[in-house]
C-alpha positions in Angstrom: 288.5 20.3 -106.5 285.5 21.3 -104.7 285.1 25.2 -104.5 283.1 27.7 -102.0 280.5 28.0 -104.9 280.2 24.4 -105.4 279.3 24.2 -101.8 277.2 26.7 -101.8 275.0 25.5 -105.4 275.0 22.2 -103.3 273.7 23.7 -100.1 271.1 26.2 -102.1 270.2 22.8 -104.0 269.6 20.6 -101.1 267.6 24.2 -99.2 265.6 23.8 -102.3 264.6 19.8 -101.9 263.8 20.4 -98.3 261.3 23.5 -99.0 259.5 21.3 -102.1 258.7 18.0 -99.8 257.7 20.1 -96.6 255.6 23.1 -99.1 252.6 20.3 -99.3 253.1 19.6 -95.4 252.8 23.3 -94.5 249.7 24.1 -97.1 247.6 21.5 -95.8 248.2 22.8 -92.4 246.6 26.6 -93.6 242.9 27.1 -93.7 241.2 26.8 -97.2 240.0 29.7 -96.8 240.6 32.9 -94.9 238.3 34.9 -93.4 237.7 38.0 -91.8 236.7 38.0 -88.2 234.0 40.7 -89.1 231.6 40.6 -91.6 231.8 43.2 -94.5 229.2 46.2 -93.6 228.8 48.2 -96.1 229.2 52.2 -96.9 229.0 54.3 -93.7 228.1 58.0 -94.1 228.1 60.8 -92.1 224.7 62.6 -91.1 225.4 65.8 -90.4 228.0 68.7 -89.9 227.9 71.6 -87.9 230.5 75.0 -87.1 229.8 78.0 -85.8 229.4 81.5 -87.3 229.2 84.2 -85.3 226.2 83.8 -82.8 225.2 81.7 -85.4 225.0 78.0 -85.5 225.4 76.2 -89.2 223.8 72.8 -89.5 224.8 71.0 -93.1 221.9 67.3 -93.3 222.6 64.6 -95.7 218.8 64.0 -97.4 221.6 60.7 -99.2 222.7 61.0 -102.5 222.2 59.0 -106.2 224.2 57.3 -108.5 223.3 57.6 -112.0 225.4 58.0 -115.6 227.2 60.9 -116.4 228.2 64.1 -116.2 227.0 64.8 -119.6 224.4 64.9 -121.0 222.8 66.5 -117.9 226.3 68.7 -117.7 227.5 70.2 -121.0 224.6 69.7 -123.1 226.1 72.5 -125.5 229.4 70.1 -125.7 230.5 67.0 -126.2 230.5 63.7 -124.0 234.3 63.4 -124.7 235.0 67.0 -123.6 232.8 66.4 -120.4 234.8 63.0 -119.8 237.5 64.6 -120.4 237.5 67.3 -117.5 236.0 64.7 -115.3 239.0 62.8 -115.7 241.0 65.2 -115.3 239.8 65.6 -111.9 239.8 62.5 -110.7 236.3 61.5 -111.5 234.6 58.9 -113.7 233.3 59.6 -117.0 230.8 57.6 -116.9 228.9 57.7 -113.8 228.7 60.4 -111.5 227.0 60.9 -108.0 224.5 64.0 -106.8 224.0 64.4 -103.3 221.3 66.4 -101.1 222.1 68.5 -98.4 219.7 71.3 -96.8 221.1 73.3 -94.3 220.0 74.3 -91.3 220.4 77.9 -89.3 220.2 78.4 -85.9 220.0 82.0 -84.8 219.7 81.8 -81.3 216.7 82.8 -81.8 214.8 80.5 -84.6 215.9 77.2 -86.2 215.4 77.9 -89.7 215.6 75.0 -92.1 216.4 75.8 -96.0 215.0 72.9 -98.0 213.2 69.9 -97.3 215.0 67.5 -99.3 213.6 64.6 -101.6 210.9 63.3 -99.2 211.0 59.6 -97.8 210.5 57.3 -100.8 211.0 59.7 -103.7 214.4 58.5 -104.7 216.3 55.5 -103.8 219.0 55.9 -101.3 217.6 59.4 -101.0 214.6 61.6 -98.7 216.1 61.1 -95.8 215.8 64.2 -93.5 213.5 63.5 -91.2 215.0 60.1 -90.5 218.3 62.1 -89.8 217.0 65.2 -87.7 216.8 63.7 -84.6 220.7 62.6 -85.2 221.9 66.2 -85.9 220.1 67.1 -82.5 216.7 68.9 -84.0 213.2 67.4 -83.5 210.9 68.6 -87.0 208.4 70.8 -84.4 211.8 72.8 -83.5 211.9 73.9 -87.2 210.4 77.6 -86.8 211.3 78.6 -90.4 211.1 76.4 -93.4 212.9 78.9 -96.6 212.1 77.4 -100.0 215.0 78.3 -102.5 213.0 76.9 -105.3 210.7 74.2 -105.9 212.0 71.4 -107.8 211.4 68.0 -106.0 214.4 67.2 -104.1 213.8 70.6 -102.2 210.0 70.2 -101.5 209.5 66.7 -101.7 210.2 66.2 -97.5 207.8 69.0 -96.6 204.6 66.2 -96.4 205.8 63.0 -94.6 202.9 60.6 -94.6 200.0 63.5 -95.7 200.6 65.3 -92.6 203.3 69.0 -92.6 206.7 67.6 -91.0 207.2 70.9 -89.4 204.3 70.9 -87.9 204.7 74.7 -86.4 206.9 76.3 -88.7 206.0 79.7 -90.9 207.7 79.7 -94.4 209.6 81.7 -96.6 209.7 81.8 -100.3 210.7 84.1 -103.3 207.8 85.9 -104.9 208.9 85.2 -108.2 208.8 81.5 -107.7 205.3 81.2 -105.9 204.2 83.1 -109.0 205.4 80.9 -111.5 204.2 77.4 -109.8 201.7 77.6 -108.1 198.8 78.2 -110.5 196.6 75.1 -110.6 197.1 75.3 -114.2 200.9 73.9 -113.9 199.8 70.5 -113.0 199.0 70.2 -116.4 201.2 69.9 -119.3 204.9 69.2 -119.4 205.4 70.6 -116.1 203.0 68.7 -114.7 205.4 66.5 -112.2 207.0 69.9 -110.6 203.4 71.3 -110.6 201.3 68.7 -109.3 204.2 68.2 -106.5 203.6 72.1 -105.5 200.0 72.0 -105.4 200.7 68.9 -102.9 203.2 70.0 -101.1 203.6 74.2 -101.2 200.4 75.5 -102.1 198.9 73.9 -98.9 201.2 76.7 -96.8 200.3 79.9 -98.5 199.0 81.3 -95.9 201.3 81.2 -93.4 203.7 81.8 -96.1 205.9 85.1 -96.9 207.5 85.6 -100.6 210.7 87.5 -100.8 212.0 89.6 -103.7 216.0 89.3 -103.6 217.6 91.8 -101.0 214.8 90.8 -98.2 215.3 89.6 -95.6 214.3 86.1 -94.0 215.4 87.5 -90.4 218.1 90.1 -89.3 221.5 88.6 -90.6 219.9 86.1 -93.8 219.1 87.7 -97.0 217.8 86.6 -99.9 220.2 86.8 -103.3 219.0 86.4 -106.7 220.1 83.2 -108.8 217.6 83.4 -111.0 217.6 80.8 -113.8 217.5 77.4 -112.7 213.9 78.0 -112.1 212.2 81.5 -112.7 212.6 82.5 -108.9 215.4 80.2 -107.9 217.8 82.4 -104.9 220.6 82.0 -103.1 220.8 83.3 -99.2 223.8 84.9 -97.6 224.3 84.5 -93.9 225.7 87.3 -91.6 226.5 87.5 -87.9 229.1 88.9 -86.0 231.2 90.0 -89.1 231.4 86.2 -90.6 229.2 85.2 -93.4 228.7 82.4 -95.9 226.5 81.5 -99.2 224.5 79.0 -99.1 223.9 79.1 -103.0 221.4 76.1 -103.4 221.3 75.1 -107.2 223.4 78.1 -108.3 225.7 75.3 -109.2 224.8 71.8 -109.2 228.1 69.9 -109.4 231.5 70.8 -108.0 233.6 70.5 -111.1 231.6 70.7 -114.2 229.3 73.7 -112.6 232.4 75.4 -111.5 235.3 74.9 -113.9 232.9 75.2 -117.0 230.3 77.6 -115.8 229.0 78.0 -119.4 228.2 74.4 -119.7 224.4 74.4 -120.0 223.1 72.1 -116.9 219.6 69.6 -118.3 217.9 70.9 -114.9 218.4 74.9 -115.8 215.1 76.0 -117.3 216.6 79.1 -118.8 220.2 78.0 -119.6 222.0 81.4 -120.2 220.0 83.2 -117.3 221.7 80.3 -114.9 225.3 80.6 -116.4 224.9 84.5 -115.8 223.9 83.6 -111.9 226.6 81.0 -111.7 229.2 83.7 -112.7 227.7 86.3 -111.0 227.8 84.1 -107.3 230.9 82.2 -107.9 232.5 85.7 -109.0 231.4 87.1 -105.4 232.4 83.8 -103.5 236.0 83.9 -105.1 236.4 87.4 -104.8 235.4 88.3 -101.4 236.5 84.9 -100.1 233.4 83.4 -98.2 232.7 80.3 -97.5 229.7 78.6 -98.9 227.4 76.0 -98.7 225.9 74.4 -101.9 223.0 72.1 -102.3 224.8 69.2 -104.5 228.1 69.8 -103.2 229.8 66.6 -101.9 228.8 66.5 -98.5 229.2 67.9 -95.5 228.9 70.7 -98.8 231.1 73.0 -97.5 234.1 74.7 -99.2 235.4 77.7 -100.7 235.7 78.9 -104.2 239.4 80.2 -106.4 239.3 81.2 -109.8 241.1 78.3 -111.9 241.6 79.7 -115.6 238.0 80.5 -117.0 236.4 79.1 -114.4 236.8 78.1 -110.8 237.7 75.5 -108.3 235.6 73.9 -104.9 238.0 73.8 -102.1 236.4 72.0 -99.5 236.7 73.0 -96.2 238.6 71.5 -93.9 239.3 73.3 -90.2 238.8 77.0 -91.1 235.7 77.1 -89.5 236.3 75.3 -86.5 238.4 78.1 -85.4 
């Protein structure tokens, strides 16, 4: 007696045969190979970032960014590589490789375009020392720059004041902490184990002393941006709060140098602080103020456009990046 399911397991059988002879038939009718219509190209990257605060105008530039191992030992020298993997991890980041990126900042006052940091310098640094490739994309020509503020001088910040042996802001005045000047720019640094940060500021600083003004923290650059001490990454390393119209933001440099290990472990000693405990005091001591009084801020190696906020998390603290607050 033939049954409904012995129809069917005939029918699903015979389905079967038919789809094995024609599979052949149809494959040799497909392409070898598939290809796009488009050729692959590459990582694309945003240039610049810009918001208003007050009469203000806030101009975040991406001088690129390297890829090297890490976090530690350059973050957590006083722990372990597992802990440091660990709380990368944790966040979402690799263990073994991390990324640092460059971003000065530039402030328009309505007034004077003052440009904080001159990034690496073109050629310094693979797939970094790009500002004055990217001015002219974040609307700025380099003889617009009236003020030229050195937070410190470690090479990624003063490396782009010299393109080709000439000044690229050809009619700026600068700005500088005291303390900092005073520590670097004896001829006598370019000697020793200093020597690659010294011989770079006689180059590339000492050149501008005298149209040059050095700041003790407090001062002011112009009405509405004031310098705040940081010291400890370097001897004179600071920090510069912005204020107009009632808004304001920190743009803390190398207070902190990466968004999770510098923040959520801000007693991790940091390979580029030159007085380790000085710089964990400044970390607290800004991120305390950031947190607390609930600013935005701007940092030098935050993942770019560098912009965010700052929430205690346990111990330590967390980056929020900014998304449309200050669009509004």
């Amino acid at each position: 007696m033939t049954t409904n399911a012995t129809r069917m397991n005939r029918r699903e059988a015979l389905l079967a045969a038919a789809g094995t002879l024609a599979a052949p038939a149809i494959l040799s009718a497909l392409p070898s190979v598939a290809e796009a219509g488009a050729p692959m190209q590459g990582a694309s990257y945003p240039t610049h970032y810009r918001f208003k605060l007050g009469k203000f105008e806030i101009t975040t530039v991406r001088d690129g960014a390297i890829q090297l191992d890490g976090p530690h030992p350059i973050f957590g020298q006083n722990v372990t590589q597992e802990e440091v993997a660990k709380l990368a991890e944790e966040n979402f980041l690799s263990g073994s490789r991390m990324e640092i990126s460059f971003t000065p900042v530039i402030v328009n006052t309505g007034n004077e375009v003052i440009m904080f940091d001159s990034g690496n310098g073109d050629g310094r640094r693979p797939n970094a020392g790009q500002l004055a490739s990217v001015l002219a994309k974040a609307g700025f020509t380099a003889d617009q720059i009236d003020v030229v503020v050195l937070t410190h001088f470690h090479p990624d910040h003063i490396g782009g004041l010299m393109e080709g042996g000439q000044p690229l802001f050809p009619n700026a005045r600068y700005v500088t902490g005291a303390a900092e000047y005073d520590f670097w720019s004896p001829p006598e640094m370019a000697e020793g184990k200093l020597a690659r940060v010294g011989k770079l500021v006689q180059s590339n600083v000492v050149p501008f002393a005298e149209k040059m003004t050095f700041l003790k923290p407090g001062e002011d650059v112009v009405t509405g941006v004031q310098a705040v001490n940081s010291f400890g990454h370097t001897p004179g390393h600071m920090a510069y709060h912005f204020e107009s119209e009632g808004r304001r933001l920190l743009a803390w440099a190398d207070t902190t140098n990466h968004y999770v290990a510098s923040l959520q472990r801000p007693d991790w000693h940091v390979r580029f602080d030159m007085d380790k405990e000085a710089a964990a005091a400044s970390r607290k001591k800004v991120l305390d103020m950031v947190a607390a009084e609930r600013i935005p801020a701007t940092g030098y190696h935050m993942p770019f456009p560098a912009v965010g906020y700052v929430e205690k998390h346990g111990s330590g603290y967390r980056w929020i990046p900014a998304s449309y607050q200050l669009n509004l």
